[in-house]
C-alpha positions as a printed Julia matrix, in Angstrom:
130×3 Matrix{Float64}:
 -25.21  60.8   -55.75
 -21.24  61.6   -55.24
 -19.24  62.49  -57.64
 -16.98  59.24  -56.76
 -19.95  56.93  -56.63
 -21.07  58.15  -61.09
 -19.6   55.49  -63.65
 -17.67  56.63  -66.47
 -19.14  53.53  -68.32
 -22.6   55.16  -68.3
 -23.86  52.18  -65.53
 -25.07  53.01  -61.94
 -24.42  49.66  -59.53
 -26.66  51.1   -57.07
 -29.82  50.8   -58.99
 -31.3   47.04  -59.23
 -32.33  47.35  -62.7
 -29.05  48.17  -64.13
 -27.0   45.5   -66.09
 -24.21  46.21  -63.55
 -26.3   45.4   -60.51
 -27.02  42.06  -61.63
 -22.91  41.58  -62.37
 -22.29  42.03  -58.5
 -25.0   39.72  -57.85
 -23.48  37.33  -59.82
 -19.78  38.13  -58.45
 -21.58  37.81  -54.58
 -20.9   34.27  -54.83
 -18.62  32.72  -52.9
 -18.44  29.68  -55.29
 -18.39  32.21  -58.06
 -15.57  33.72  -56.3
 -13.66  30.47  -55.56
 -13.91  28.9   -58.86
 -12.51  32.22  -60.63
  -9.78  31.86  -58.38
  -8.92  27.87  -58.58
  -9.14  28.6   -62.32
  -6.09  31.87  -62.44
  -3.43  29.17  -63.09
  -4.87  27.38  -65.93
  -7.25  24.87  -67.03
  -8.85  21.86  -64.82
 -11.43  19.37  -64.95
 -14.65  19.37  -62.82
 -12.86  16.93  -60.47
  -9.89  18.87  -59.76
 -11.81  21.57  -59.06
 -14.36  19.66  -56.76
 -10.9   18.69  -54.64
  -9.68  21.98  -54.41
 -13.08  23.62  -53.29
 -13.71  22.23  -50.25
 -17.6   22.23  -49.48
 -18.91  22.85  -52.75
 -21.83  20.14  -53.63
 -21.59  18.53  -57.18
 -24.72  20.2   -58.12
 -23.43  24.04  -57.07
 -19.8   23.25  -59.2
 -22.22  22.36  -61.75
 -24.59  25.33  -61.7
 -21.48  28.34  -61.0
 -19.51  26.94  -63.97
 -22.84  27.25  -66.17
 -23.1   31.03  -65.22
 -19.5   31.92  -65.41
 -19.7   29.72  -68.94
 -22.88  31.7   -69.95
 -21.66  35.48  -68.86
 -18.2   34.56  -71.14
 -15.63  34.06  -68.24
 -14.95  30.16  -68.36
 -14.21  28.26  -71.19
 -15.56  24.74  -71.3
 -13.94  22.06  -73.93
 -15.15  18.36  -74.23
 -12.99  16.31  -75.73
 -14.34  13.4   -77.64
 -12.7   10.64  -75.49
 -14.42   7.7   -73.58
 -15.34   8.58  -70.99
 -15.65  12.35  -71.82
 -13.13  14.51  -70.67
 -14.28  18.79  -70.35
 -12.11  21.25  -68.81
 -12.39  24.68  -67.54
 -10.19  27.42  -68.18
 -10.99  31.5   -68.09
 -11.71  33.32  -70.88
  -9.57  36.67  -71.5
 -12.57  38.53  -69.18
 -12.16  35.63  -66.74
  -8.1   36.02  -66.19
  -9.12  40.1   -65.9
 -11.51  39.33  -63.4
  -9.03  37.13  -61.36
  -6.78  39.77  -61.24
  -8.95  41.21  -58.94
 -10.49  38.79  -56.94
  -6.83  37.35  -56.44
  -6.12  40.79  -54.63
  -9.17  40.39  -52.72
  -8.22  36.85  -51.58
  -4.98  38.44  -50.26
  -6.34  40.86  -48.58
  -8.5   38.29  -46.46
  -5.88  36.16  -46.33
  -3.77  38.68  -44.39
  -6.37  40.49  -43.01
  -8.09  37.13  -41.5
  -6.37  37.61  -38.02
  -7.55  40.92  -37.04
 -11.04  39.86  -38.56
 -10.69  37.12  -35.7
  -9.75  39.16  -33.25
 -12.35  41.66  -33.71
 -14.99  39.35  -33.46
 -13.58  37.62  -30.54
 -13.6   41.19  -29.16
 -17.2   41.73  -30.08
 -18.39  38.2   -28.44
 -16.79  38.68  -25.46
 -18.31  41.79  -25.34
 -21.32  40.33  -25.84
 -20.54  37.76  -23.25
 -20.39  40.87  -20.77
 -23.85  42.54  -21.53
 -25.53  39.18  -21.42
């Protein structure tokens, strides 16, 4: 192994059956991702962030707020109103997190048209060998 790729923490990423392998699985998610994101700003309820996820089923908003609830980055409060009112908001290790994944986000945000043109450039190469 490099010298670059050995973790100060004592974890090793790379192997499946470390604690931090199972984080990146976890952080693979796109919805993951997304809600960590919607949530940088502050608290919302589960339908503000159903409208500002675009695609995301009720049943996957439901199921990526129970994981990010149960590995400590979202905070969920019901308040004891008819009907029920719960909103989200990240935890201290939820804002730290979208720290990161907001830099990410830029990147691909400004990064998205050479992505596009780099895969136009690899289909129409692939239009030419066909």
């Amino acid at each position: 192994m490099d010298s670059d790729d050995q973790s100060p923490f004592g974890y090793d990423a790379f192997r499946r059956t470390c604690p931090s392998h199972t984080v990146l699985e976890m952080l693979a998610s796109k919805w993951v991702y997304l809600v960590v994101c919607a949530l940088r700003r502050g608290r919302l309820r589960n339908g503000e962030l159903a409208r500002k996820l675009e695609g995301i089923t009720p049943k996957m908003l439901t199921q990526t707020l129970r994981v990010l609830e149960r590995d400590g980055l979202v905070r969920r409060e019901v308040f004891p109103v008819i009907p029920p009112r719960v909103e989200y908001e990240l935890t201290e290790l939820g804002q730290n997190l979208a720290g990161l994944l907001n830099q990410i986000r830029s990147w691909s945000e400004q990064h998205a048209p050479d992505i596009k043109d780099a895969r136009a450039r690899a289909e129409h190469g692939r239009d030419l060998v066909a």
